[in-house]
MIKENU-959097 format. One record per residue (C-alpha): x, y, z; residue in one letter. Coordinates in steps of 0.05 Angstrom, whole numbers, m for minus. Each point is the difference from the previous one (the first is absolute). Layout:
# MIKENU-959097
X;Y;Z;a .
...
# end
This chain:
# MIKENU-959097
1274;m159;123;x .
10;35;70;x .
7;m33;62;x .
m59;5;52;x .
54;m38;58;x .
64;m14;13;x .
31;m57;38;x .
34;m66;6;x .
m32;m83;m22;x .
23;m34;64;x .
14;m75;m33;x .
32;m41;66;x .
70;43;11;x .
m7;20;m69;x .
m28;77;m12;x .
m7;32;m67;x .
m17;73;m14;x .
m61;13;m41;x .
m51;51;m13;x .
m78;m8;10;x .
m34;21;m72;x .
m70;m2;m17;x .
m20;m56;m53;x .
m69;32;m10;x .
m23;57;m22;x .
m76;25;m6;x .
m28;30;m72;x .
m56;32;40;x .
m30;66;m15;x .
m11;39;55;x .
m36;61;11;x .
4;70;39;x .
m64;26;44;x .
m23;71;m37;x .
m50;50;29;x .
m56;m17;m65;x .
m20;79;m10;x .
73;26;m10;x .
40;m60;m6;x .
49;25;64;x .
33;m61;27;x .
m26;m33;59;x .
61;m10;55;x .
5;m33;63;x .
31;42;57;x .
40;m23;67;x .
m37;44;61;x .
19;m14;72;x .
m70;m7;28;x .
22;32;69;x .
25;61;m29;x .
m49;m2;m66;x .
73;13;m58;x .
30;m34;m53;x .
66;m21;30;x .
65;m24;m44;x .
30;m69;m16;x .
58;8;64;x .
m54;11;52;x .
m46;m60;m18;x .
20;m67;46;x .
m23;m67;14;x .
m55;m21;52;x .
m39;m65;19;x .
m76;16;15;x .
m25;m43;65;x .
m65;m36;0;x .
m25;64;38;x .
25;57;m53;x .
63;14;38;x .
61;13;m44;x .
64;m30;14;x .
60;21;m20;x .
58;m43;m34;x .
66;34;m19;x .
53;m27;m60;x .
38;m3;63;x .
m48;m50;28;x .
m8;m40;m62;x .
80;m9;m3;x .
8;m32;58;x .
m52;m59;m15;x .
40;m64;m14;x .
m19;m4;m75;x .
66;m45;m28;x .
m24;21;m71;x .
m3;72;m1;x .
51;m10;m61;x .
11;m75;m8;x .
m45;m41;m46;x .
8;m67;46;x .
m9;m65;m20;x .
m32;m38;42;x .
m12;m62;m47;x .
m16;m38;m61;x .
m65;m35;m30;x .
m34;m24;m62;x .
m29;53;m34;x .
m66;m34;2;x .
m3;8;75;x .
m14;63;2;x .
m77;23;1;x .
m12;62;m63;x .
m45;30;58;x .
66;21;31;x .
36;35;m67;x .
2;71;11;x .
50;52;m41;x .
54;m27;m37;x .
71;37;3;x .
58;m22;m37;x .
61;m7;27;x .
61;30;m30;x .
73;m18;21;x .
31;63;32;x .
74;10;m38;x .
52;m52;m22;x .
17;m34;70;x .
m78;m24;2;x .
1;m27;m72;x .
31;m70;16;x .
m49;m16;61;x .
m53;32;m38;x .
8;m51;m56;x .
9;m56;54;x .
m64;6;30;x .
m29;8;m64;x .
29;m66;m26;x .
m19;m39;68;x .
m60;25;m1;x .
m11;m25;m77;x .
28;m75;6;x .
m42;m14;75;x .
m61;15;m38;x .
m11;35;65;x .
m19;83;27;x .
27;35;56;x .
m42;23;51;x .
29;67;44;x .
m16;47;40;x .
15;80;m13;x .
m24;69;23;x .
m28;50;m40;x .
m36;72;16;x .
3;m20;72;x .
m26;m69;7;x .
31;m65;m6;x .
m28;m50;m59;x .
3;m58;m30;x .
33;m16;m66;x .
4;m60;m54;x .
62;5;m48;x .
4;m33;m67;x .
43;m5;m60;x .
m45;50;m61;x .
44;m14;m58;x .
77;22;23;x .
m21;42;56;x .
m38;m9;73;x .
m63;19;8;x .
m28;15;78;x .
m82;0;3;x .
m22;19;69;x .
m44;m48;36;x .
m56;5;47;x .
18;m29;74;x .
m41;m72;2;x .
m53;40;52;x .
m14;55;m48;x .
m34;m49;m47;x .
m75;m6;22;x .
m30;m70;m16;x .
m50;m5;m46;x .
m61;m17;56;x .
m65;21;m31;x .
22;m2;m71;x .
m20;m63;m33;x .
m77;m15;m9;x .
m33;m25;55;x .
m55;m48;m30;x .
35;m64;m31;x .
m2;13;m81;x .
17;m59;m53;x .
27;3;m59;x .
m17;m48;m62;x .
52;m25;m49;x .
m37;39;m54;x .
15;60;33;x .
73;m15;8;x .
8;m23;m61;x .
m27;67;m31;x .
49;42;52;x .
46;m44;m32;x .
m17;10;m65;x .
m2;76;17;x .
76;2;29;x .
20;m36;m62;x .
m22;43;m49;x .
22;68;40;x .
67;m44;3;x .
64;36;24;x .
19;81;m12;x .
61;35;m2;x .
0;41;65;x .
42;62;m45;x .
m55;m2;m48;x .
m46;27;53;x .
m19;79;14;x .
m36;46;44;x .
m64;14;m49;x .
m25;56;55;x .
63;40;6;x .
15;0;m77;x .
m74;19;m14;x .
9;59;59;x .
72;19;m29;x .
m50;18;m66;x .
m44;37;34;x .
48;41;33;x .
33;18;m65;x .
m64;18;m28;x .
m15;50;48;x .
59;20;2;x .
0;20;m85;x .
m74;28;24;x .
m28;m47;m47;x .
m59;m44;27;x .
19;m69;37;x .
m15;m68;m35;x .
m61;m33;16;x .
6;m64;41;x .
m30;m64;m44;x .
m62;m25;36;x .
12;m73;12;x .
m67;m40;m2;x .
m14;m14;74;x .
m7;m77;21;x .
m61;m24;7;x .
m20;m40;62;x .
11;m82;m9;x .
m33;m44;42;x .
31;m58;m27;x .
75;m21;10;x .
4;m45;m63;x .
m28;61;m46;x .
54;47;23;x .
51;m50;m5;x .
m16;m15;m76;x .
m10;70;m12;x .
73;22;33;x .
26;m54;m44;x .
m27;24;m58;x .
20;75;10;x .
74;m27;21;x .
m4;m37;m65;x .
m21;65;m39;x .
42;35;30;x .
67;m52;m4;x .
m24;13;m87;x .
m45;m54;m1;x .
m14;m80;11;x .
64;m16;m52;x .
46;31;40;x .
m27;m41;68;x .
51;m53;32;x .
m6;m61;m31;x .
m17;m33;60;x .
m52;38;31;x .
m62;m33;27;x .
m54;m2;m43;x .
m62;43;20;x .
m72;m28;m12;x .
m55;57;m6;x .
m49;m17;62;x .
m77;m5;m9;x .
m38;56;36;x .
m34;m22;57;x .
m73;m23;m7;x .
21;m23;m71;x .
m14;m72;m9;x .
61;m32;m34;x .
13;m5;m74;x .
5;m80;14;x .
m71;m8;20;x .
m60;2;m50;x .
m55;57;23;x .
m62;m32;13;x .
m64;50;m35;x .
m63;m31;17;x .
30;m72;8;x .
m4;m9;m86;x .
82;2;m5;x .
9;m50;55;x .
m56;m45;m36;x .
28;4;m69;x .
68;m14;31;x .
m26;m61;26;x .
m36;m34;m62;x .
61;24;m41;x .
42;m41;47;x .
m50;m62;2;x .
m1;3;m89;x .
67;0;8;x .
m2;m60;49;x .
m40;m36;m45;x .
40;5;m58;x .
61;m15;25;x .
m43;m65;27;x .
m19;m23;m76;x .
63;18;m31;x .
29;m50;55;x .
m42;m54;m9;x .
13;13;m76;x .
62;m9;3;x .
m11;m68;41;x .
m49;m25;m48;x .
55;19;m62;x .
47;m39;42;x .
m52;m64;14;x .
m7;m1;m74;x .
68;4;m19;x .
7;m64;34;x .
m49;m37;m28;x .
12;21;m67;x .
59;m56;m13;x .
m39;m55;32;x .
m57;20;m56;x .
62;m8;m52;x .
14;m56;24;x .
m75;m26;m9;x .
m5;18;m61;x .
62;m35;m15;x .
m30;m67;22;x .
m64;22;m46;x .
33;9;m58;x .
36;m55;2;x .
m79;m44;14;x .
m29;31;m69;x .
54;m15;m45;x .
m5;m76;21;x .
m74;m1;m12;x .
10;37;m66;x .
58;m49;m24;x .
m37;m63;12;x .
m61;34;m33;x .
23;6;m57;x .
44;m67;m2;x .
m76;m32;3;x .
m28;41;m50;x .
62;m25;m43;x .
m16;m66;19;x .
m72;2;m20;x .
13;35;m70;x .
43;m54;m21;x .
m51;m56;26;x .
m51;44;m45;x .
51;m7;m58;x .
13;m69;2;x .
m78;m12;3;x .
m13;29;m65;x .
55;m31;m45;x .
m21;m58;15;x .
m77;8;m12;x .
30;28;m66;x .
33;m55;m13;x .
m59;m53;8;x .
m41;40;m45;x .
29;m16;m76;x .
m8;m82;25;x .
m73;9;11;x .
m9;27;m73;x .
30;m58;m30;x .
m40;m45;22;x .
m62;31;m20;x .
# end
């Protein structure tokens, strides 16, 4: 990679060599200006307005423009006299947590690379300090003839410088947020929830520019004179009034789109479809002409009723149950009664056949006597 700068890390009394690199680079297509009827390129020309000609490179200078129009001029000689301490030193000024500094304030990022073998041992030192205080060094450099402001950190085994803003160049955000006071309902943030979960994390490599790759295609078409693809046509979104129906629905196409609901984190919040609104709930019976709500109600007294008799039932089973052994017992006591009477029944029925018996032997034995006398 080549070097944009060369110069010095200024690290206390320690200085090592390095060379300023890019660390970015832009995949942008760019285009030329043509004249459309013969395809002549379009250039831009330097002309002096005073004397109305292009003039060269070597005769083109610097110039400040005054509130009223006047030009100023400003010489290199000028500009290399101003006390600028970092015209070739990246100096560091300090170090912070990396979580001090505001993203606002990243600019370009530059990597820094040590400058021969004497810088390789400091190089690494820095690197090293920088790694075990958890820390980033903040500095102060000049580039293309102004002085910035720099954040170095440890990318791997190598520095990285990005550029930062100066704390005034950041605007505050005044104007920004809504001004009338909005809430938000768990439901809602439970969906956005829901919604994060299922779009989950992504592999920042895995992502491309879709515009310049489908621009790189028609370039080559035209280029073979054959005719350029035709963009898909992508169904435009339809307006949503309501936040909870274009939360479910951006869950749902995540889901899709993530190859379904099986392959959904296992703990994602569960989404409940919503009832339109004006819909009565599912929960509550409709009422047509009050004959539901009436039916409702007598099926609710039957069932009143019955549940009424089958518990007095059940008392009167019990009530019975209980007097059944004392009946037992009763009959017991009963029994025992008739088979007394029947016993001493029968002992006088005994007694009187015999008595009968007795009578008549001896009547049959006073009869022959009565004969012989006659």
């Amino acid at each position: 990679m080549r070097s944009i700068w060369n110069g010095a890390i200024s690290f206390g009394l320690v200085s090592i060599p390095i060379k300023l690199v890019n660390a970015t680079e832009s995949h942008a297509v760019s285009f030329r200006q043509i004249h459309t009827e013969d395809g002549g390129r379009i250039r831009y020309r330097k002309v002096c307005e005073l004397e109305d000609r292009e003039v060269t490179q070597a005769e083109i200078g610097k110039a400040y423009e005054d509130a009223d129009g006047s030009m100023v001029p400003i010489t290199d000689e000028d500009l290399s006299h101003l006390p600028i301490p970092t015209a070739r030193t990246i100096e560091i000024v300090a170090f912070v947590p990396e979580e001090r500094i505001d993203p606002l304030q990243m600019g370009a990022a530059y990597y820094l690379a040590a400058s021969g073998a004497p810088a390789a041992k400091p190089y690494t030192l820095l690197r090293e300090a920088l790694k075990r205080s958890n820390r980033v060094a903040i500095a102060k450099f000049a580039l293309r003839g102004r002085e910035r402001l720099g954040m170095l950190r440890v990318v791997g085994d190598a520095i990285a410088m990005h550029g930062l803003l100066w704390p005034d160049e950041v605007r505050a955000p005044e104007g920004v947020a809504p001004d009338a006071g909005v809430t938000v309902r768990d439901q809602e943030l439970d969906l956005a929830d829901a919604l994060m979960d299922t779009l989950g994390e992504i592999d920042l490599a895995d992502l491309h520019d879709e515009y310049r790759e489908a621009l790189e295609e028609v370039i080559a078409a035209k280029s073979a004179g054959e005719t350029p693809p035709e963009a898909r046509e992508e169904a435009a979104p339809g307006k949503v009034l309501d936040l909870m129906a274009a939360l479910e629905s951006s869950v749902r196409a995540a889901r899709e789109s993530r190859g379904g609901e099986e392959d959904a984190p296992a703990e994602e919040a569960e989404v409940r479809p919503l009832r339109e609104r004006g819909t009565p709930s599912r929960q509550t019976p409709k009422e047509t002409g009050g004959k539901k709500s009436t039916s409702a109600a007598a099926k609710k007294t039957a069932a009143k009723k019955t549940a009424g008799k089958t518990a007095a039932g059940k008392t009167a089973g019990k009530k019975a149950a209980a007097k059944e052994p004392a009946k037992k017992t009763a009959g017991r006591g009963t029994a025992t009664k008739s088979t007394t009477k029947s016993t001493t029944a029968k002992r006088a029925a005994a007694a009187n056949t015999a008595t009968r018996s007795a009578a008549a032997t001896n009547t049959a034995k006073k009869a022959p006597s009565r004969k012989r006398s006659a």
